[in-house]
Backbone as CSV, one residue per row, in Angstrom:
resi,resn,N_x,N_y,N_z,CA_x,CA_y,CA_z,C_x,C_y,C_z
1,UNK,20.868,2.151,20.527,19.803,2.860,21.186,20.063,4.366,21.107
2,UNK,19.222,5.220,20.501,18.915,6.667,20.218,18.832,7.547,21.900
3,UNK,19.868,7.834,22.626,19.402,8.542,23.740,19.222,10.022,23.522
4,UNK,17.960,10.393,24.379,17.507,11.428,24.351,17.255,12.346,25.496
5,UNK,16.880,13.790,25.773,17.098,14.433,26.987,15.907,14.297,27.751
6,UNK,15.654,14.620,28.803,14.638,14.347,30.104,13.492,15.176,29.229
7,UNK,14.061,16.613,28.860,13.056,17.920,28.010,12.126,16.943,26.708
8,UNK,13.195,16.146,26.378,11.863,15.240,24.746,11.618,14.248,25.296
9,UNK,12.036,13.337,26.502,11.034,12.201,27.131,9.933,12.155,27.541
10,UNK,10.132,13.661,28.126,8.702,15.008,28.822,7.572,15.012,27.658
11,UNK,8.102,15.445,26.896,7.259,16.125,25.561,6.899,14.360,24.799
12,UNK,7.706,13.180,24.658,7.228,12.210,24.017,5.831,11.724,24.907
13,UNK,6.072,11.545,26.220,5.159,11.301,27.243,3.753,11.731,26.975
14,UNK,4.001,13.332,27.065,2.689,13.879,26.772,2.471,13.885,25.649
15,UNK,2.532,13.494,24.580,2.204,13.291,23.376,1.557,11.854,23.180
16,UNK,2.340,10.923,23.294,2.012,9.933,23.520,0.368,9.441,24.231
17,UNK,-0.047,10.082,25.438,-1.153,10.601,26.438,-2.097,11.055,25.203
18,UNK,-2.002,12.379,24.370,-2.203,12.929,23.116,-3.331,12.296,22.304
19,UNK,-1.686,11.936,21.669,-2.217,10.866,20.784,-3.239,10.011,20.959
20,UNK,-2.888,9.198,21.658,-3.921,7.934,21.921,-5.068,8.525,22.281
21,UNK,-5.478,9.645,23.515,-6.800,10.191,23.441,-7.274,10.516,22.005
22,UNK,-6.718,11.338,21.134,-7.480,11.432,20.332,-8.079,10.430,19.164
23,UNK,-6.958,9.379,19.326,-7.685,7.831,18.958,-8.398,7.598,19.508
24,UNK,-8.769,7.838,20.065,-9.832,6.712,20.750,-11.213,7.941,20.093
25,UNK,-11.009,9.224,20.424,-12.317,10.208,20.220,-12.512,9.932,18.939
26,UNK,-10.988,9.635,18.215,-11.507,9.574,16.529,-12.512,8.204,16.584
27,UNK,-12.130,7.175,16.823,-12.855,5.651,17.095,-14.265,5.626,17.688
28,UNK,-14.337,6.370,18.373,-15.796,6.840,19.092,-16.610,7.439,18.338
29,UNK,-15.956,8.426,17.411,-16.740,9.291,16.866,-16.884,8.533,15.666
30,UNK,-16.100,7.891,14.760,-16.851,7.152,13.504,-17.431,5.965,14.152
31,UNK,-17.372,5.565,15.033,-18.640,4.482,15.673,-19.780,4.535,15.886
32,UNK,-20.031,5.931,16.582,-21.174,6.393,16.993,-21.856,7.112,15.895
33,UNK,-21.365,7.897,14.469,-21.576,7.807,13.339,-21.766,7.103,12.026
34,UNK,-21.861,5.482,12.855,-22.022,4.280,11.636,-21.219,4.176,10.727
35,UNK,-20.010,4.608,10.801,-19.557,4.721,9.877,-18.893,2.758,9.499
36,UNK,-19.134,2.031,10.537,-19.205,0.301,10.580,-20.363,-0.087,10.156
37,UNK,-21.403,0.764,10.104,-22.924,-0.037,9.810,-22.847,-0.071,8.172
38,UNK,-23.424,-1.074,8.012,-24.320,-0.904,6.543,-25.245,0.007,6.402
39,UNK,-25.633,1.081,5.537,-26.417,2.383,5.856,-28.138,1.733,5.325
40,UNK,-27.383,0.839,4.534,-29.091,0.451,4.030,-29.426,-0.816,5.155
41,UNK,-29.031,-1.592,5.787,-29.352,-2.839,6.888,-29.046,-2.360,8.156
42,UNK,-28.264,-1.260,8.368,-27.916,-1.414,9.888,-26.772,-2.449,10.725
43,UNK,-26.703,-3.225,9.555,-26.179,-3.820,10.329,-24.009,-3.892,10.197
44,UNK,-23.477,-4.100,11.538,-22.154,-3.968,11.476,-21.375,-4.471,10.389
45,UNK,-20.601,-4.024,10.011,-19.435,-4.011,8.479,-18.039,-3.955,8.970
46,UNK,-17.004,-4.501,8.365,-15.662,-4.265,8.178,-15.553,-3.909,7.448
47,UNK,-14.949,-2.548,7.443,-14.545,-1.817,6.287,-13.482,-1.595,5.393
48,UNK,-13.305,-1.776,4.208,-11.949,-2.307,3.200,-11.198,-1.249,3.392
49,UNK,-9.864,-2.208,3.756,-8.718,-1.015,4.211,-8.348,0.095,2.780
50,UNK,-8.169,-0.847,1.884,-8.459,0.108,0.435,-9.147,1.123,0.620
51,UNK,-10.771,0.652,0.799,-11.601,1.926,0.651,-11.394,3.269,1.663
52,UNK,-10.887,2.930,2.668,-10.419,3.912,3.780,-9.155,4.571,3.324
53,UNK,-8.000,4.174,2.608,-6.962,4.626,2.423,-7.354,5.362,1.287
54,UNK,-8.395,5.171,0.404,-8.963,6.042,-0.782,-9.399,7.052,-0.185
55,UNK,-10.148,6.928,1.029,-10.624,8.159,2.164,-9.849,9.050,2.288
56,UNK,-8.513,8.381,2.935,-7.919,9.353,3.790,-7.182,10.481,2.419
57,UNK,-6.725,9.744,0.987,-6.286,10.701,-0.074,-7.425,11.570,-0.556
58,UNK,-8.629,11.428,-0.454,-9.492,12.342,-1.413,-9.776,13.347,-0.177
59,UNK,-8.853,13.614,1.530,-9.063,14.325,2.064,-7.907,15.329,1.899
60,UNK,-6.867,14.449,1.522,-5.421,15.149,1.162,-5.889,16.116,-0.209
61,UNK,-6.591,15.707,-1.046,-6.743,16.175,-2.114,-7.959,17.010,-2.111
62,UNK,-8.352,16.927,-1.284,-9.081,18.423,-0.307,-7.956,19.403,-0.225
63,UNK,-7.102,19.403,0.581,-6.798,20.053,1.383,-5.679,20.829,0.232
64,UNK,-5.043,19.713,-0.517,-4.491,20.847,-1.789,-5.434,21.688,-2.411
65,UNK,-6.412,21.114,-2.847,-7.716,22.044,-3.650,-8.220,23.160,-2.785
66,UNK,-8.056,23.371,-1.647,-8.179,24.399,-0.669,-7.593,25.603,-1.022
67,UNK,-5.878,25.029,-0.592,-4.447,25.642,-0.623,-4.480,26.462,-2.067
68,UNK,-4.782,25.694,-3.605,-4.507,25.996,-4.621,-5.722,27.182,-4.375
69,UNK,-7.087,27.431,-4.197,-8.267,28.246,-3.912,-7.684,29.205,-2.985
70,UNK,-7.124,28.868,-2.451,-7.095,29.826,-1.174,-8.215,29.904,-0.215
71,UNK,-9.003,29.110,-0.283,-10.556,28.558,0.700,-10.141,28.428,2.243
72,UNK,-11.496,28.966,2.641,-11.422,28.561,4.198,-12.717,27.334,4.177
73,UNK,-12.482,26.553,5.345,-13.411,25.615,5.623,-14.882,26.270,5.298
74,UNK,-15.644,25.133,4.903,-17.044,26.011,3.863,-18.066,24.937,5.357
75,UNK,-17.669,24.362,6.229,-18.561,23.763,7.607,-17.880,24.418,8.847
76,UNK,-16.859,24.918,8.947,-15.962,25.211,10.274,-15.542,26.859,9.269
77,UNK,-16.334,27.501,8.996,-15.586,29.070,8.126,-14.645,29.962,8.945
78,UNK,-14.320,29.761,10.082,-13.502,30.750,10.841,-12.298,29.754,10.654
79,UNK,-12.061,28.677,10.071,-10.993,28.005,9.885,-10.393,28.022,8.408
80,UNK,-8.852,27.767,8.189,-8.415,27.531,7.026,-8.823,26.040,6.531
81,UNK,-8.926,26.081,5.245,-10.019,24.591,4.738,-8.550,24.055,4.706
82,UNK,-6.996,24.286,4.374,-6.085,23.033,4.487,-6.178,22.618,6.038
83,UNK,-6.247,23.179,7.078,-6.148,22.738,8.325,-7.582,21.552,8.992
84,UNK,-8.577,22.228,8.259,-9.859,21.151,7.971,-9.710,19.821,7.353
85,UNK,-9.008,19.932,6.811,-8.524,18.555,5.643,-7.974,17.405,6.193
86,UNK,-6.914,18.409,7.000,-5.888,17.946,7.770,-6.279,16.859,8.387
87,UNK,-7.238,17.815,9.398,-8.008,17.471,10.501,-8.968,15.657,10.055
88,UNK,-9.700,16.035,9.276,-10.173,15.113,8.899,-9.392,13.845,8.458
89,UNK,-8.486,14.248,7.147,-7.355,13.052,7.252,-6.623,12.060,8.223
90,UNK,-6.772,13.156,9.341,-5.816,12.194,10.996,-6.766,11.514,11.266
91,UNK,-7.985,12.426,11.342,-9.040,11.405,11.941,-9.181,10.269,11.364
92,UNK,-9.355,9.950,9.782,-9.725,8.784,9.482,-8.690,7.812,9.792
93,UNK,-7.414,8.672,9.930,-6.270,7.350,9.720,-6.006,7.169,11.641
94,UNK,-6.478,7.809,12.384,-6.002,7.476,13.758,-7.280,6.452,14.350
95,UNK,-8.500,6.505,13.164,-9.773,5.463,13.570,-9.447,4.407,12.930
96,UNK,-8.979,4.371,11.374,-8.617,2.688,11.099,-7.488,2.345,11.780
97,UNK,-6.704,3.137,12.350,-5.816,2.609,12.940,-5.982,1.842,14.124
98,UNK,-6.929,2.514,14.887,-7.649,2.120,16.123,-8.662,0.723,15.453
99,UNK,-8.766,0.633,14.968,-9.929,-0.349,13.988,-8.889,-1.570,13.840
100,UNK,-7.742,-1.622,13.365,-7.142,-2.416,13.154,-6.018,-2.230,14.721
101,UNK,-6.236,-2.133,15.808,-5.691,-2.311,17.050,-4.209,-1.460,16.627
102,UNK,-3.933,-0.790,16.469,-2.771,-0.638,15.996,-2.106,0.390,17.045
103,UNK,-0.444,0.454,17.691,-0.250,1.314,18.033,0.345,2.618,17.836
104,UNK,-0.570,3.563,16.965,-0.122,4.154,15.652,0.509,5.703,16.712
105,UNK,0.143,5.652,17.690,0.593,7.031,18.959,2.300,6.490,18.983
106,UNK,1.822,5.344,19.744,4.154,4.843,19.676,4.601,4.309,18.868
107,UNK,4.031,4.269,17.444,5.328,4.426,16.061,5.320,5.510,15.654
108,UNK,4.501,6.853,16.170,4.496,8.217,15.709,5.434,8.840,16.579
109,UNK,5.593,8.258,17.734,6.788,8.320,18.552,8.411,7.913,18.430
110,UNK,8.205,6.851,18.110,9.206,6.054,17.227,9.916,6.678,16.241
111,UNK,9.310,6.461,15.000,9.306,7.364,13.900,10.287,8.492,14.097
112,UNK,9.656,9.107,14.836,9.994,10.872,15.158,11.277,10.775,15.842
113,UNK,11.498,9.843,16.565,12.977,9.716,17.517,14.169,9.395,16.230
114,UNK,13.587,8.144,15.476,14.751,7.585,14.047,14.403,8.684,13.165
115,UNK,13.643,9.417,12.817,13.872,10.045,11.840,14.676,11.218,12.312
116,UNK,14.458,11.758,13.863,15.829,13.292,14.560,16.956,12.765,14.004
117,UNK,17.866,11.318,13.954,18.757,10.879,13.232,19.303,10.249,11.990
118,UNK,18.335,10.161,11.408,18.749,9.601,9.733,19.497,10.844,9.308
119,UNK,20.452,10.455,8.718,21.325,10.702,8.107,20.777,11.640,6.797
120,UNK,19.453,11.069,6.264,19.300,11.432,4.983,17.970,12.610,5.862
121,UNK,18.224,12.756,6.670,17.053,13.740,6.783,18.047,14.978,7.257
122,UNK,18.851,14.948,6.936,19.585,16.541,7.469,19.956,17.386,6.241
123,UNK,20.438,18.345,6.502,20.075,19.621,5.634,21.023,19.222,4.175
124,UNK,22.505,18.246,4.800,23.182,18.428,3.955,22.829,17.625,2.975
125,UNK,22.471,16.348,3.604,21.175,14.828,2.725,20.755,15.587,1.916
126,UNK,19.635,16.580,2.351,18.958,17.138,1.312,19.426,17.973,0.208
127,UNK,20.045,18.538,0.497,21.035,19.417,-0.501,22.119,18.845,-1.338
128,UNK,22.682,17.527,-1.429,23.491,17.053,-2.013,22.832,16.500,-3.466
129,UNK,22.010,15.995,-3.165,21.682,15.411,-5.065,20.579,16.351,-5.187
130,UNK,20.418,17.456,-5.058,19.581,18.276,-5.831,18.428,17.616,-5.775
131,UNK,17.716,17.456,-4.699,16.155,17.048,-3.835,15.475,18.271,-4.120
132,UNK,14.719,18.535,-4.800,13.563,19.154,-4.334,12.576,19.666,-3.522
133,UNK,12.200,18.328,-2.962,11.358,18.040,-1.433,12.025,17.229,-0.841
C-alpha cells in the first residue's frame, strides 16, 4: 500500500468531487445533444466504442494541427485551439466513459498515486536508455 500525506488525500478528494462532476456535465451534455440518437430516426443508439475512440484521436490530431499552426480556437478565439482540443478530447472520453459506467475519476486517481512511484517514471528511468519522451 502507497501511503500518502493528509496535503494529497486533500487534493485527491477534491479532485475526485472534480472529476466526476464534470462527467456527468460531459454525459449530460452529449445526451442532451443526441449525440445517442440516430440523426435521421431519432431514435436512441449505442454508439461503437471504435467510432468514439476514432473521436477522441481526430481531436488529438486537432490539437497538434493547432500547435504545428500556431492557431487559436476558430469557436472559443480568446482561447488557444491546443487547449480547445484538449477540452473536447476529455469530454468525449469522460462521456463514453460515463456511457460505459465506468469509474474513470478513481483510476485517474489511482493511476496518479502508482505512477508518483514507478520506478520507470523518474528522472533517472528516463535518462538511462536514451528515451526521448
Amino acid at each position: 500500500m502507497i501511503k500518502i500525506s493528509d496535503y494529497q488525500m486533500g487534493l485527491e478528494n477534491r479532485a475526485l468531487d472534480g472529476l466526476r462532476a464534470a462527467q456527468q456535465l460531459s454525459r449530460d451534455t452529449a445526451i442532451n445533444a443526441g449525440w445517442y440518437k440516430n440523426p435521421e430516426t431519432g431514435e436512441e443508439i449505442e454508439r461503437n466504442f471504435g467510432e468514439v475512440i476514432a473521436l477522441m484521436h481526430s481531436e488529438l490530431s486537432e490539437a497538434l494541427e493547432a500547435d504545428r499552426k500556431n492557431l487559436m480556437d476558430d469557436k472559443l478565439p480568446h482561447r488557444d485551439g491546443r487547449e480547445v482540443e484538449f477540452a473536447d478530447c476529455i469530454i468525449r472520453i469522460f462521456d463514453t466513459a460515463a456511457a460505459y459506467n465506468m469509474d474513470l475519476a478513481g483510476a485517474i486517481i489511482e493511476k496518479n498515486r502508482y505512477n508518483q512511484h514507478r520506478e520507470d517514471h523518474k528522472l533517472e528511468a528516463r535518462n538511462a536508455n536514451g528515451k526521448k519522451y
